[in-house]
Every structure is written in structure tokens, then in C-alpha cells.
N, C-alpha and C positions, 0 to 999 in steps of 0.2 A: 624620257628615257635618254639616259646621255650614256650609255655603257653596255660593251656588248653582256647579254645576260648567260650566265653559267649553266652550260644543257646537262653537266653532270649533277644536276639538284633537281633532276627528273625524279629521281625515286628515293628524295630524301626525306620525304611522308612516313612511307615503307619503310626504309632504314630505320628510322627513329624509332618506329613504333617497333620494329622488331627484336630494338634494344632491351625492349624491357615488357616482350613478351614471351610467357612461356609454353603455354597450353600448343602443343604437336601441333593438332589443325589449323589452329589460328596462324604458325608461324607456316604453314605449307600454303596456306593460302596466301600471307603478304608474300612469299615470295614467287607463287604465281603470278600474283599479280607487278612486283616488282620485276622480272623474267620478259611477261607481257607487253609493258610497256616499252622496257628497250628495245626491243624485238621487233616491235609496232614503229616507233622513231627511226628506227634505224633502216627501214624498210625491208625486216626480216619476218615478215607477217605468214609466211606458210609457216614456218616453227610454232606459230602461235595457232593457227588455225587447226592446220593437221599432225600433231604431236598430243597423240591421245592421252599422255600422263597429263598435259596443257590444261585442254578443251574439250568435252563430250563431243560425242557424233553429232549431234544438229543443238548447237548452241542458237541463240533466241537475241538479237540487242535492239533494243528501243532507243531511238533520239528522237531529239527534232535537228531540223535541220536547216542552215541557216536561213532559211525565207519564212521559219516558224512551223512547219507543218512536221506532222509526226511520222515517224519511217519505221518499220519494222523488219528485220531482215531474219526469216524463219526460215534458218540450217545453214549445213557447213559452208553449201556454194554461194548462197546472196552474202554470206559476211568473207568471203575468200573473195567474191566478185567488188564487195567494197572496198576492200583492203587494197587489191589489187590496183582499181581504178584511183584513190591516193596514192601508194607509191610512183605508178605510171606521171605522175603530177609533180610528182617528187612534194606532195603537200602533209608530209608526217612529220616534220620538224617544230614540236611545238616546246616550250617552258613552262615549269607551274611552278608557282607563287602561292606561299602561306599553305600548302594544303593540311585540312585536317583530317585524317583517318580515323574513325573504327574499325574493330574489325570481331566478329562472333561466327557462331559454329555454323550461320546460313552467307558468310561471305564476309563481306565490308560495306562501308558506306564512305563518301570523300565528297568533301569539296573545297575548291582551289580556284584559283584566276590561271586560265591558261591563255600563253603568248602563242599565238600559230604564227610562222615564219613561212607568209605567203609566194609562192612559188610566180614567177615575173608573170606569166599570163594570168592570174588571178588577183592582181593588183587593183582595187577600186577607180585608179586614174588612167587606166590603160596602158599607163607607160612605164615600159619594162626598167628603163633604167634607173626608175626608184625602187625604193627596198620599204616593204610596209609588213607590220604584223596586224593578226585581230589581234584584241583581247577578248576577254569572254570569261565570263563566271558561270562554271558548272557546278553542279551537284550530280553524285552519281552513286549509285548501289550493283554491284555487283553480287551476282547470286555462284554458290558454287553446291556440288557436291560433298556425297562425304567421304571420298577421296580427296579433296581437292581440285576439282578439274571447274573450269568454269562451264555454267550452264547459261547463264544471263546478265546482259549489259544493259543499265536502264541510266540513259545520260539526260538529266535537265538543265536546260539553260531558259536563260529570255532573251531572244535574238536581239528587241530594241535595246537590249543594254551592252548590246557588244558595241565594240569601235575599233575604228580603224588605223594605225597611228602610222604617221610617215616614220621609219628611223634613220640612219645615215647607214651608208651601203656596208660602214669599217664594224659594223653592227649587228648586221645580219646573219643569219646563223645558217651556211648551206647545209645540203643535205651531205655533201662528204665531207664537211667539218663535223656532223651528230655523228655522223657514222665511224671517224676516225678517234671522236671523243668518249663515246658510248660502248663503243664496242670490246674495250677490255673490260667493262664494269659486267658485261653479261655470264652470269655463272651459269651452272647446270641447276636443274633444280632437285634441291635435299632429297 
């Protein structure tokens, strides 16, 4: 990685595919989901949690988690209490790379290599004054209603195939540079 990476290609999956879709639900869901995510990076996550046109009442998200084991956060407050505990961290600044979208009347399905731009006490060397991303290859399926509101987050990775990559600090992408870049892209949703 020799170049800082472009955070506004966050929801350039969604973009894409919205171009040249037409079916109402499908297009209410990418932009749920497009909505979401900047929301989420930007560390505007009660919008996402608690904006019931969003998110049902007790939405459901499966992952693993990076030491490999699986996490299940069932309702509004364990995924408010995650969300929460990332932005406090300031660790939502992440990139994706190549993502490929679907998308059908029970949600979407995606996956992408994403960059997390880890927050200095989270750095694998302990020392704050390098600048490190993971990378990480996910797969992921999100489930919604048929309003569109999300009901279910189900993230797969394989933790031994993440790494860690040192970048140069002119590289890094802070959390008020996502927030300052991101945050005119955010619309309201259709």
C-alpha cells in the first residue's frame, strides 16, 4: 500500500448496483443498506440503530470475532452497546475493496476485502505512533423485511487470513477525516 485509500468508495458496491436496478424493494434495501454503512463509519450509529424506517425493534447480527469465536447480539441494546463500544474506540473507519453485491426481496449478500484503520491503542506493536490497518475478507448476508428495515446481520470471515499491514501515518485515514469526507454523501432514505 503506497497511497492513502479513498473512503468515498465505501458504498460504491451499492452505487453500482443501484444503477441498474429497478424493482422498488431491492432499490430500498441497497439504500439501506448504502445509508448504514455511512452512518456506521462515520460514527453515526444511533441513526442506524434507532430509526425505525432503518432497523426493526430487536434486530439479530451474527459474526465472528477476531480471535475466531462467534458473537451473537439479540436486540436493539447489545447491537447499540456494540456500536457504541467501536465509535468510543473511534474503530469504524474502515475501506472496501472489489465488493460484489447482490441483492433479492429477503435482503443482499456481499463480499469484499475490507481495510480497518486501527485506532492507536489497537495497534498489534503497541506503539501508538505507527499507523496500521487489518485487512480482512468478509462475506456477509443481510436479511431485511418487507418494508425494508433491517432484521439480520450475518458477517463471515476467517480470522487466520487477516493481516496486519504497517502503512505510513500520511496514509491513514482518521476518524474526522471519514467523517468530514463521508458525511455529505449521506442522504435521507427514498
Amino acid at each position: 500500500m503506497t497511497a492513502k485509500e479513498d473512503i468515498t468508495a465505501l458504498t460504491r458496491g451499492a452505487d453500482l448496483l443501484l444503477d441498474r436496478t429497478e424493482n422498488p424493494l431491492h432499490r430500498r434495501i441497497l439504500e439501506n443498506y448504502r445509508r448504514h454503512a455511512l452512518l456506521e463509519v462515520t460514527g453515526r450509529w444511533r441513526e442506524v440503530v434507532h430509526d425505525p424506517a432503518m432497523t426493526v425493534a430487536h434486530p439479530v447480527y451474527h459474526y465472528i470475532d477476531p480471535d475466531g469465536r462467534g458473537v451473537t447480539l439479540d436486540g436493539q441494546q447489545q447491537v447499540a452497546d456494540f456500536y457504541d463500544r467501536m465509535a468510543r474506540r473511534r474503530a469504524t473507519v474502515v475501506t472496501v475493496h472489489g465488493e460484489e453485491l447482490a441483492v433479492a426481496d429477503w435482503g443482499f449478500a456481499s463480499e469484499a476485502t475490507y481495510h480497518l484503520h486501527l485506532p492507536p491503542e489497537s495497534n498489534p506493536d503497541g506503539d501508538p505512533r505507527r499507523t496500521w490497518i487489518r485487512r480482512q475478507r468478509i462475506a456477509m448476508h443481510w436479511r431485511y423485511d418487507a418494508d425494508a428495515r433491517l432484521l439480520e446481520e450475518h458477517h463471515y470471515e476467517h480470522p487466520d487470513r487477516a493481516e496486519f499491514i504497517q502503512i505510513p501515518s500520511a496514509d491513514f485515514i482518521t476518524h474526522e477525516a471519514a467523517v468530514a469526507a463521508l458525511g455529505p454523501l449521506i442522504r435521507p432514505l427514498p
